[in-house]
C-alpha positions in Angstrom: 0.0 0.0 0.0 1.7 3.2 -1.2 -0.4 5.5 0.8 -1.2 5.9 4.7 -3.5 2.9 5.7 -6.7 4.5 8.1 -8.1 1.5 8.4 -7.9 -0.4 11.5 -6.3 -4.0 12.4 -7.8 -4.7 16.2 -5.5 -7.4 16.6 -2.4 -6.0 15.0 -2.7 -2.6 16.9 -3.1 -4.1 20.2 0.1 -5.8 19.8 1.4 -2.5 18.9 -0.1 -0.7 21.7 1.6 -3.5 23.9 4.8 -3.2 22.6 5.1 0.5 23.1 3.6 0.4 26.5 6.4 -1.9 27.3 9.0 0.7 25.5 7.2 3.8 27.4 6.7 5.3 23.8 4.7 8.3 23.2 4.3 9.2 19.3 4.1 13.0 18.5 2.0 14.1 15.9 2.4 16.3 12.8 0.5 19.3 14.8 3.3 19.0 16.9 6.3 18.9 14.6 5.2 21.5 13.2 4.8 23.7 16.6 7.2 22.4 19.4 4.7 24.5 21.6 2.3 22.1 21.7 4.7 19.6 23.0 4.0 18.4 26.9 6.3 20.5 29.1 7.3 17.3 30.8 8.6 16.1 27.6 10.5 19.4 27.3 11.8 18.9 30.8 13.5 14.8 30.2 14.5 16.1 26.6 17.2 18.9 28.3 19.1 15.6 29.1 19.0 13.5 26.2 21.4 14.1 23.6 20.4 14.8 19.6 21.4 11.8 18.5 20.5 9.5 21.5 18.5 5.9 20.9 15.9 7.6 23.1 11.7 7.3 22.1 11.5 11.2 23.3 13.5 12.2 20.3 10.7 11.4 18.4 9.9 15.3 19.4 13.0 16.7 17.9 11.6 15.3 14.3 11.0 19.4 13.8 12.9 21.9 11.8 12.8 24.0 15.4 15.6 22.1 17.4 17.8 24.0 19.4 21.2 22.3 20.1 22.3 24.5 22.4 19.5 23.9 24.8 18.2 20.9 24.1 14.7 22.8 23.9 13.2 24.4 20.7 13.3 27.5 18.8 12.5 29.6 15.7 12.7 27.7 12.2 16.5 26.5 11.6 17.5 28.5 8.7 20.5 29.8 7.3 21.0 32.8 4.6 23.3 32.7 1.6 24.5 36.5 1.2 25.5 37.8 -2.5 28.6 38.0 -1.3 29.0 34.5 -1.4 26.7 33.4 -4.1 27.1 36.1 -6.8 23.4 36.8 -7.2 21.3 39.5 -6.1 18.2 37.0 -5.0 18.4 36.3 -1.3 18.7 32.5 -0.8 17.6 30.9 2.5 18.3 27.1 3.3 16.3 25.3 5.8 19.3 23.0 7.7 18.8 19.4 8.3 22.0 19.0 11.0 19.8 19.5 14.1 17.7 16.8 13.5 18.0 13.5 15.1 20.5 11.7 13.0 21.5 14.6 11.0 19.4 14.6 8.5 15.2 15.9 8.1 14.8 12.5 6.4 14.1 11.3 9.6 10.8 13.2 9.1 9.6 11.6 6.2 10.5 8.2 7.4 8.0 9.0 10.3 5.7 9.9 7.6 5.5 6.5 6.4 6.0 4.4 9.4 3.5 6.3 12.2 0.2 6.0 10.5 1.1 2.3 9.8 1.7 1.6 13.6 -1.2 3.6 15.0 -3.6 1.6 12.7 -2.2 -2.1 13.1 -0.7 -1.9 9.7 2.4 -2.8 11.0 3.2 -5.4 13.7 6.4 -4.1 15.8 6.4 -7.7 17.8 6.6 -10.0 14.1 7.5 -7.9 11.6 10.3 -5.9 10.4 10.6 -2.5 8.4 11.9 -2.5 5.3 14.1 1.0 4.4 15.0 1.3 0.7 17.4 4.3 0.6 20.8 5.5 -0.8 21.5 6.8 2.2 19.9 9.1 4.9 16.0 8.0 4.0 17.4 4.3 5.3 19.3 5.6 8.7 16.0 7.7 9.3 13.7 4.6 9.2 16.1 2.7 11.1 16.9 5.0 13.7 12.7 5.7 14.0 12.4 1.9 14.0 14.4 1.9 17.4 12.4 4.5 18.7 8.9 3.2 18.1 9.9 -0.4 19.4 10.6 -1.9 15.5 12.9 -3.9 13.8 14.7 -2.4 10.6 15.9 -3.5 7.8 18.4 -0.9 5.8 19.4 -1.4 2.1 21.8 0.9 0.1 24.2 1.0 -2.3 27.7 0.0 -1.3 29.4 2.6 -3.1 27.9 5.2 0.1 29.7 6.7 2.3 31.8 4.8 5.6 30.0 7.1 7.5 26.3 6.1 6.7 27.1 2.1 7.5 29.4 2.7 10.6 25.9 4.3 11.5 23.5 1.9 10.9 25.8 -1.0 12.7 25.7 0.6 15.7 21.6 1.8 15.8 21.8 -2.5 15.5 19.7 -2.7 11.9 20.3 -5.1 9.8 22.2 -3.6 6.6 22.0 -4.9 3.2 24.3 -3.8 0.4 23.2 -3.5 -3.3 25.3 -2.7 -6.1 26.6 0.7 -7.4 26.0 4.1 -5.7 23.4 7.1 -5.8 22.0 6.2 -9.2 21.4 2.5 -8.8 17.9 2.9 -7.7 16.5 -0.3 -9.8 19.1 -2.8 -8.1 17.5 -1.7 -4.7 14.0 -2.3 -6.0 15.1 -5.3 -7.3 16.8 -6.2 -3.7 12.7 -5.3 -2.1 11.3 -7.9 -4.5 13.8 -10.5 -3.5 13.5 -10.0 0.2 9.7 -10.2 -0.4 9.5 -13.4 -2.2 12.0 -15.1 0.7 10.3 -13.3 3.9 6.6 -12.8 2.8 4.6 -11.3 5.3 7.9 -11.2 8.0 8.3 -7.4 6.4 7.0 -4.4 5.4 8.9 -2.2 2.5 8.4 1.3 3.3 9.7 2.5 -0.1 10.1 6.6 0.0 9.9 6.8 -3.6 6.1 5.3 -3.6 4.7 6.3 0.1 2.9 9.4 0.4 3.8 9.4 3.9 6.8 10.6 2.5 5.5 13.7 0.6 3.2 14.3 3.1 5.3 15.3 6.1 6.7 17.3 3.9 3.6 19.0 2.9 2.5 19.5 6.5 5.7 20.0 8.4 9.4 21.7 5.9 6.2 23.8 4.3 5.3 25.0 7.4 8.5 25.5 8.4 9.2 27.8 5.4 6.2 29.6 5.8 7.0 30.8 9.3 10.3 31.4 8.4 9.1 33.9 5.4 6.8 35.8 7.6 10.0 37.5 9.1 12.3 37.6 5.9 9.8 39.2 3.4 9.2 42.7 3.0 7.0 44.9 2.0 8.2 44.6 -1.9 9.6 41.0 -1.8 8.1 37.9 -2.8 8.8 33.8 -2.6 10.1 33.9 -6.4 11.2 30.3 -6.1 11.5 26.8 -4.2 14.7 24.8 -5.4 14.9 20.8 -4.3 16.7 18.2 -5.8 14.2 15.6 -7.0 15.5 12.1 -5.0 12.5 10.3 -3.4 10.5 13.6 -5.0 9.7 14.0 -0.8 11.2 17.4 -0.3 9.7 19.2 -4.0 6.1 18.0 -2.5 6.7 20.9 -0.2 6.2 23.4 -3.2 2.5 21.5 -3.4 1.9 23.2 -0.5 4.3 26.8 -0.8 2.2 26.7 -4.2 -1.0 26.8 -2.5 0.0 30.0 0.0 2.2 31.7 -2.8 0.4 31.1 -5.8 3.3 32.8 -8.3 6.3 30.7 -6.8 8.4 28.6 -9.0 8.5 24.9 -8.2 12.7 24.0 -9.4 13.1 20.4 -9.4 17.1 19.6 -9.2 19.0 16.6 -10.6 22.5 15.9 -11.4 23.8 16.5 -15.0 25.4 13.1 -15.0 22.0 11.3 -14.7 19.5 13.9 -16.5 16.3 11.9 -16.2 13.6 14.9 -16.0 15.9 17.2 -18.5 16.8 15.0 -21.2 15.2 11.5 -20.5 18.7 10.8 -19.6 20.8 7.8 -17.0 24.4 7.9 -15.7 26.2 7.4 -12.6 26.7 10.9 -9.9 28.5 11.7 -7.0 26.0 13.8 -5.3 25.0 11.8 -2.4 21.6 11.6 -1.3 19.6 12.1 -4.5 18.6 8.9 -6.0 17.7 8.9 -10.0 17.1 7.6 -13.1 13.6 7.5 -13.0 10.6 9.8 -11.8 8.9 8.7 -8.2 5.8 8.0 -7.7 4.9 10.5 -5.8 6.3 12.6 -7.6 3.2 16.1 -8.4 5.1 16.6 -12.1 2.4 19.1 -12.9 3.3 21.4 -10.3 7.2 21.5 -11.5 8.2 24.3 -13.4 11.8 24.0 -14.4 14.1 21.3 -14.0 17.8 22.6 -13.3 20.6 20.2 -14.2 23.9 20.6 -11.7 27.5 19.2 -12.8 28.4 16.9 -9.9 32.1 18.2 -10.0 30.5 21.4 -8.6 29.5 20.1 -5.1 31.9 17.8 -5.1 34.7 20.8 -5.3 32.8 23.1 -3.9 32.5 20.9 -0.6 36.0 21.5 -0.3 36.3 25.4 -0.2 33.7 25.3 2.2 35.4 22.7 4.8 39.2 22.8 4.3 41.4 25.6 6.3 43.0 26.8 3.1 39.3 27.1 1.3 38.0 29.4 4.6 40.9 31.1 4.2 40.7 32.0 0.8 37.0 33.0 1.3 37.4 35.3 4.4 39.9 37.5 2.0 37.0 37.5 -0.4 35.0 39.5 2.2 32.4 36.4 2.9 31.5 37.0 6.4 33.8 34.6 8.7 30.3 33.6 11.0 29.1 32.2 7.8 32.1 30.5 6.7 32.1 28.8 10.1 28.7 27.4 9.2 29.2 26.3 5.7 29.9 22.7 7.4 26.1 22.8 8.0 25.8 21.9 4.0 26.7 18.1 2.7 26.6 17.4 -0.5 23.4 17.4 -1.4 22.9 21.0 0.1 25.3 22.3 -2.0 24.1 20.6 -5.1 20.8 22.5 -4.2 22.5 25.6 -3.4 24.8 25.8 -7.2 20.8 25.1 -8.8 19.4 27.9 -6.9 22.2 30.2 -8.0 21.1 29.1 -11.5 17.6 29.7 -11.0 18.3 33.2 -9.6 20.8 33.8 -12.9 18.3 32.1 -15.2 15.1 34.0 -13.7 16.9 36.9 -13.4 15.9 37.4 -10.2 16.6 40.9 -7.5 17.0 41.9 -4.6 13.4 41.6 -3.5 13.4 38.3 -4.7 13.7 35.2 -2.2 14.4 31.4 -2.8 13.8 28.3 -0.5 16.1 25.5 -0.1 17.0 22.6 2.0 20.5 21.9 3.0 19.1 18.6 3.9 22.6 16.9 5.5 25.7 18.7 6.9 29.6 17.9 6.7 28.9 15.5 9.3 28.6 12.9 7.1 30.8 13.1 4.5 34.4 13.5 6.6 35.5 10.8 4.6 35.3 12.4 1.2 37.4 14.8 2.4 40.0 12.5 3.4 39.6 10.5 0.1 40.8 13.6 -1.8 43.8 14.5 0.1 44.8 10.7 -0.3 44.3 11.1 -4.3 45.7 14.9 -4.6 47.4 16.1 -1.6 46.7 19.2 0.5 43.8 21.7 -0.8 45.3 25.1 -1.6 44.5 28.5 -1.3 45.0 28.3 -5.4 42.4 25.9 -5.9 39.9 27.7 -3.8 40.2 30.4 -6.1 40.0 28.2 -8.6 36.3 26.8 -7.0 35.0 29.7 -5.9 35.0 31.7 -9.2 34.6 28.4 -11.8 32.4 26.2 -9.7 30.2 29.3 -7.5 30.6 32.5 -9.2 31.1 31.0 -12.7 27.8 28.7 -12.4 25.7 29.6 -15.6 22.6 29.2 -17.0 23.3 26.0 -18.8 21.0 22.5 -18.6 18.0 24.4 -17.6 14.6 23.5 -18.6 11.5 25.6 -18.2 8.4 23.2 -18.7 5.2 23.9 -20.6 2.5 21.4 -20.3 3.6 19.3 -22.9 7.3 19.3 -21.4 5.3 18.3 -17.7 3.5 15.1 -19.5 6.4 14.1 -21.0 8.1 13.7 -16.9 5.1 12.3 -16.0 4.2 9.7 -19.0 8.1 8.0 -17.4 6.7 7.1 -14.7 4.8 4.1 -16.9 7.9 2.2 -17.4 9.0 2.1 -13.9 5.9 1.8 -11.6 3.2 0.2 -14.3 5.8 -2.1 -16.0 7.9 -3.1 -13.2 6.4 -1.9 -10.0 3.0 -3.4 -10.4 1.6 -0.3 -10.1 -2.2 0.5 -11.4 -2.3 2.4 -15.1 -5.6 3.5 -14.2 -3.8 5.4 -10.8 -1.1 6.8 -13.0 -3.6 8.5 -15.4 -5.9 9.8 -12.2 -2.1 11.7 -11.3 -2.6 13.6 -14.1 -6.2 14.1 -15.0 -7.5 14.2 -11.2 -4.6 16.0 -10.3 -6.9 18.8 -8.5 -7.8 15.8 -6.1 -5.3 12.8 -6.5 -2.8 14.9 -5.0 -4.9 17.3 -1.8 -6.9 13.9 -1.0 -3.2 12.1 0.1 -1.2 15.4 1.3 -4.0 16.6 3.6 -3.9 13.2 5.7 -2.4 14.6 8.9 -5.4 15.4 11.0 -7.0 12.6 10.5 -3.8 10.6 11.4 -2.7 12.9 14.4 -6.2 11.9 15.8 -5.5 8.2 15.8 -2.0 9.0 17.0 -3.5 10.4 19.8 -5.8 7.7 20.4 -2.8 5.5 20.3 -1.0 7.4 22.6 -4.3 7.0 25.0 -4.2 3.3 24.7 -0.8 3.1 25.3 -1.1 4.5 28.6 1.6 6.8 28.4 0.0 9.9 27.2 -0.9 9.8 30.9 2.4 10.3 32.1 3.3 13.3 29.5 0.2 15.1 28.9 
């Protein structure tokens, strides 16, 4: 089932309700994601002593775009600004920052997204079966981890070619790990993998596969649009306006946000990112990349085509480099002479490689709009440096020390010098044609329905609201489970 399950399992749930009664797990809801505020103060009080990245069910809370990691409490939206000075472009660019989530990374969200409804309905049975996380990369340690928390078992695959960092992870949150072949692009091998762990385990697991589940997309809808939203109300002046909404596609999760931004800013632009070396939106194209955490050659299925308005293609070797000016001493360096602010530099470590992949396409969105100072674009810098201190080291082992000469090199080729090249603005005809390749993955090999495909694009006015609007209803049987549970008592 690719979509939240509301209908209830009595026999299934009670096990659930047992085994987090035995765990002493309270489940949060979207309404409270979105607003820490509404969060029990005596969950506020145990969380001041539980670390960010603790095995702890209480850090179910922190799934918010509000932690504070100073405190341990919450705050304003987590946001950071990219000044002209270090992009090149008069449009202010704002980045939501995924570090001060649990685990790193806001994929933790949309793993709740898919796994929550399923355990508050009896969808899922935490005491039998196990949760299936088909990732390349921070989608499967976001399951896992939220497996731990809710009293589940997890089962993580990715490529092998990911980074050290992602499996020394997942061994020690205790899931079991399977390795497919290839790296961010090899998608189809860990479908493939899903099948094959079906046929062998049956009913003994559940594939929670961000690519189809609307849970995905939907926290997304509800919670990072929210986030943005708030986060507008204090950036936006009197002149400006939300010209755009830049995400790279991946599991298509993080662009459902701009469902939402679409509906509260009617005239933004909807930028779908991908890399050039696997150009499946702009050209229909396949390859191999090296921007981790954006999975490709094909479109998801959840995946609102019709609200995309441009596709922006970004050269892998420009993260990739670009990673490096930001995080070595002799790239700081070189940037502090160029008048960047020093606090900013010091945060740049707050965007992995996938943040800055989405930061180079919203400098070319900015170039190719031609956008101005009153004009503001959204991103998510979705994973930090945290992850990736092995990529560093790989390069230094390969081509020595980075110099001050090749940050100068990176910062006006690969930042300033980004150009308007391998960008598509789509009519409707270019939309269809995203949207008819989804056939070929999800009819023909998928098993999706034909018939569900064509309502995507002919009901889209309801296809899409009817599964992104879900939260309410879920948050109510969340709460109900958290009754049965008998540990609402003890928060609430």
């Amino acid at each position: 089932m690719s979509e939240p399950v509301l209908s209830i399992n009595e026999a299934v749930l009670a096990r659930a309700v047992r085994r987090c009664k035995e765990k002493n797990v309270l489940v949060p809801t979207f309404a409270e994601m979105k607003d820490p505020a509404r969060v029990p103060q005596r969950v506020k009080d145990e969380l001041k002593g539980i670390g960010l990245w603790d095995v702890h069910p209480l850090n179910l809370f922190r799934i918010s775009w509000k932690n504070d990691p100073k405190s341990g409490q919450f705050h304003g939206v987590n946001v950071l600004e990219m000044p002209r000075a270090l992009t090149g472009v008069k449009a202010r660019i704002f980045g939501l920052v995924g570090k001060f989530f649990p685990t790193g990374a806001h994929k933790v969200g949309a793993s709740f997204g898919c796994l929550a409804p399923r355990l508050v309905t009896g969808a899922f049975d935490p005491t039998r079966q196990k949760a299936v996380w088909p990732s390349t990369g921070n989608y499967c340690r976001g399951g896992a981890y939220n497996s731990k928390l809710l009293g589940c078992d997890a089962v993580a695959i990715l490529p092998k070619g990911m980074s050290a960092e992602r499996f020394e992870w997942l061994e020690k949150v205790g899931s079991e790990i399977i390795a497919t072949p290839g790296s961010e692009s090899n998608v189809k091998e860990i479908y493939d993998k899903c099948w094959q762990l079906k046929a062998e385990r049956g009913d003994d697991i559940v594939v929670l596969n961000q690519f189809d589940e609307f849970g995905n997309g939907m926290w997304h809808y509800e919670v990072t649009a929210s986030a943005i939203h708030e986060a507008l109300a204090s950036i936006l002046g009197p002149a400006d306006s939300l010209a755009a909404f830049v995400s790279s596609t991946g599991s298509a999760g993080t662009i459902c946000t701009g469902d939402r931004l679409k509906e509260l800013y009617p005239s933004v632009k909807i930028v779908a990112a991908e890399a050039l070396q696997c150009p499946t939106l702009l050209e229909n194209g396949y390859g191999a990349h090296r921007i981790e955490g954006i999975g490709d050659k094909h479109v998801p299925w959840i995946h609102n085509v019709r609200n995309t308005d441009l596709v922006v293609a970004v050269d892998d070797q420009d993260p990739v480099s670009l990673m490096h000016l930001f995080n070595e001493a002799a790239g700081r360096k070189y940037l502090k002479a160029q008048q960047v602010s020093p606090a900013l530099v010091d945060q740049l470590e707050l965007l992995g490689i996938s943040g800055i992949a989405n930061l180079a396409a919203a400098i070319k969105t900015a170039k190719w709009l031609e956008l101005d100072q009153h004009d503001v674009i959204f991103t998510v810098f979705t994973d930090s440096m945290e992850l990736y201190g092995s990529r560093l080291a790989e390069r230094a082992a390969a081509h020595g020390p980075y110099t001050e000469t090749q940050a100068a090199i990176d910062l006006h080729s690969r930042l300033w010098g980004l150009k308007t090249d391998n960008v598509l603005e789509l009519d409707h005809a270019g939309k269809k044609r995203i949207h008819n390749l989804k056939y070929y993955t999800w009819v023909e090999q998928q098993q999706k329905n034909v018939e569900e495909l064509d309502a995507q694009w002919f009901e889209h006015k309801t296809y899409w609201p009817e599964r992104w609007r879900m939260s309410g209803k879920i948050d109510q049987l969340i709460e109900a489970f958290n009754q049965k549970t008998g540990v609402a008592a003890k928060y609430r």
